[in-house]
C-alpha angles and dihedrals in degrees: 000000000000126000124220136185129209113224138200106248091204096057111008092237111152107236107180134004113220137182134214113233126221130261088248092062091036087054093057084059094055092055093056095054101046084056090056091039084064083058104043107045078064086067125119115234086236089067091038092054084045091056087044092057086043088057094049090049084047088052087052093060102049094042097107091044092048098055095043079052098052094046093052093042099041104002089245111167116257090230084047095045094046099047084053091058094051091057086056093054092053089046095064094038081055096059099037090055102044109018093086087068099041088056101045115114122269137231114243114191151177088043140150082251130082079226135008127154130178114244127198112216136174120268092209124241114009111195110204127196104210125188136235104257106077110021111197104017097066085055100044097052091047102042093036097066085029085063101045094049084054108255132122132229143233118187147213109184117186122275092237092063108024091136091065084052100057087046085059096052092046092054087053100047086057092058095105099235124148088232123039114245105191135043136173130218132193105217144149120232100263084063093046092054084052092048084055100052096046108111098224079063110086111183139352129225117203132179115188150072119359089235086054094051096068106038079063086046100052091052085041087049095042089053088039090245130175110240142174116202122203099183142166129320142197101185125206130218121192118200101200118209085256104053132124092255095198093046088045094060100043088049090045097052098052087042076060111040100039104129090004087303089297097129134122092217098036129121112275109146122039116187111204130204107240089228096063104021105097076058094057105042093052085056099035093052085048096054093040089053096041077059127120102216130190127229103268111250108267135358092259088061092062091041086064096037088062090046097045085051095054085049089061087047096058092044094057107276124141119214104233094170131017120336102159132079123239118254117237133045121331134073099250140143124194116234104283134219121183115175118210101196078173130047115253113189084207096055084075108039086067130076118210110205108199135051104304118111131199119223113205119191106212126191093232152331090292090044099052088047090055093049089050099047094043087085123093092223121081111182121130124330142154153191137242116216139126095230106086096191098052082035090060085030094066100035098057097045110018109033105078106218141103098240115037137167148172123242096348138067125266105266119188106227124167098244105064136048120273126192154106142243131208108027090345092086130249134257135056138287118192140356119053089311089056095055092052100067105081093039137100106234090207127198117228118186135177123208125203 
């Protein structure tokens, strides 16, 4: 099988060879977890929210070790890194704490039947695919619902950061348990598609790119699989004639530079009233170039990234900040602002994946809506207005997106659902929506 290295993106140091085991030694694998998963599902929500508060004081262990992990793999901050893990812990504590409830039967009445009730049980061993840029989130908010409702997990974590992989498969496997809930596996692709189709595994979880996602869709499809699918973005921001310009840039720049810009629900398009946009751009450009920036995550990022700006370029677009990579070693890319005075439809079918944003002048409200819902993608998005009421207004029956909010950025938190529509994927991540997708919702009914 193939061999793979991670690699520091600051400095281009190797840190760690890897290979990717065949589909022989991942199938007995398989078969192991799909032993536990018999045990676990038997267990009582009250041990399950136990081993959940064990994972977040786990977390809390290795919290140190983690963020040093993730700013060596991907160059991630360690304030970045940490507060990432936090989330995480909360997370847990989230689930432990709430998950009981959310699982508990439900009443079904009226009914045909004397009695019937709605029961949530497990589907069995859920195999997720998790990318590179955050390394620990994207697995947590996945695994710690998935555990709860009673299932176990194999895992593909992403080459670039196999090393934070193995670390979560260490932290599980000191859990404690009596089976073992989580395991990672190093595989290509071509073994991924044959874990899927093996029948013992019962859905598939992926966060990624959009062309990824259905590639994972089509073998899923084809082995009648459940799957959730967290997918690109390309996020639009709409600065209406009547926003708090100052407020609109800070909270722009940090919707665009979280994780150096490489998120799928970070800012990436805002779409700017004419009549306030000179105003805008002149903030906006001062708070992207105040910013403190990371490495991206590997050299072939920047590579796109130059391509991808060139692109703009040729569609219009006039480079305002930045726009051109450093020389020497590193894989960084400066804050980025590109101003589209015209309309390109280009300019939203691609996502750009670092830290480069794309400012958009539109006529009016109805314009700017029609700019932010001509992508393909529908993943987060907002508005900025002073008026709160046509600000919730718009955003919950004109911007086309899963996530969408008034005056601030989309931020992921564990309470409540997360998720896109269009080629940002389908399902939900988080809250009680989030628990109820690898689940049988399971009707029970009694007859006289």
């Amino acid at each position: 099988m193939g061999s793979f290295s991670t690699v520091n993106p600051a400095t281009g140091e190797v840190l760690k060879s890897y290979k990717h085991i065949s589909f022989d030694k991942a199938e007995k694998v398989i078969a192991d977890a799909n032993d536990d998963f018999k045990v676990w599902r038997k267990t009582s929500f009250a041990e399950r929210s136990d081993v959940l508060k064990k994972l977040a004081d786990g977390l809390r262990k290795h919290k140190a070790e983690f963020a040093e992990l993730m700013h060596l793999e991907m160059g991630k901050l360690v304030a970045e890194a940490k507060a990432e893990i936090d989330k995480c812990i909360m997370t847990c504590e989230y689930y432990a704490e709430s998950g009981p409830s959310m699982l508990q039967n439900q009443k079904a009445t009226p009914s045909t039947y004397p009695s019937a009730e709605v029961s949530f049980q497990p589907l069995g061993v859920i195999f997720s695919i998790m990318p590179w840029n955050f390394p620990l989130w994207q697995v947590i908010r996945f695994a710690a619902p998935a555990v709860m409702a009673g299932n176990v997990i194999l895992l593909k974590h992403a080459d670039l950061t196999a090393g934070a992989g193995e670390l979560i498969g260490k932290i599980f496997s000191e859990l404690g348990t009596t089976v073992q809930l989580l395991r990672n596996l190093h595989v290509d692709h071509e073994v991924a598609a044959q874990i899927i189709a093996d029948s013992r595994v019962k859905g598939v979880t992926f966060t990624g790119s959009s062309s990824g996602g259905k590639a994972v869709a089509l073998e899923a499809a084809k082995n009648l699989k459940k799957i959730v699918l967290e997918l690109g973005g390309s996020d639009a921001y709409l600065v209406l004639a009547d926003a708090d310009i100052e407020k609109a840039a800070k909270v722009s720049t940090k919707a665009r530079l979280v994780n150096a810009g490489q998120s799928c629900v970070a800012g990436k398009r805002f779409i700017v009233d004419e009549k306030v946009s000179a105003a805008y751009i002149k903030e906006f450009v001062k708070e992207m170039q105040a910013a403190e920036i990371a490495p991206l995550a590997h050299s072939r990022f920047q590579k796109q990234i130059i391509e991808q700006v060139e692109k703009l370029k040729s569609w219009g677009g006039k480079v305002v900040l930045g726009g051109t990579a450093p020389q020497g070693a590193g894989a960084f890319y400066p804050p980025t602002v590109v101003v589209f005075e015209k309309d390109h439809p280009e300019v939203h079918k691609m996502e750009v994946f670092g830290p480069v944003a794309s400012v958009i002048v539109a006529k009016n409200t109805d314009h700017a809506l029609e700019i932010a819902n001509s992508s393909p993608f529908g993943l987060g998005g907002g508005i900025f207005t002073q008026d709160v009421k046509k600000g919730k207004d718009l955003v919950e029956k004109e911007l086309n997106a899963g996530f969408v909010v008034v005056n601030d950025q989309v931020k992921s938190d564990p309470r409540i659902p997360f998720g896109g529509v269009k080629e940002s994927g389908y399902g939900r991540e988080l809250g009680p929506f989030g628990i109820m997708e690898f689940v049988n919702i399971k009707t029970v009914a009694l007859g006289n």
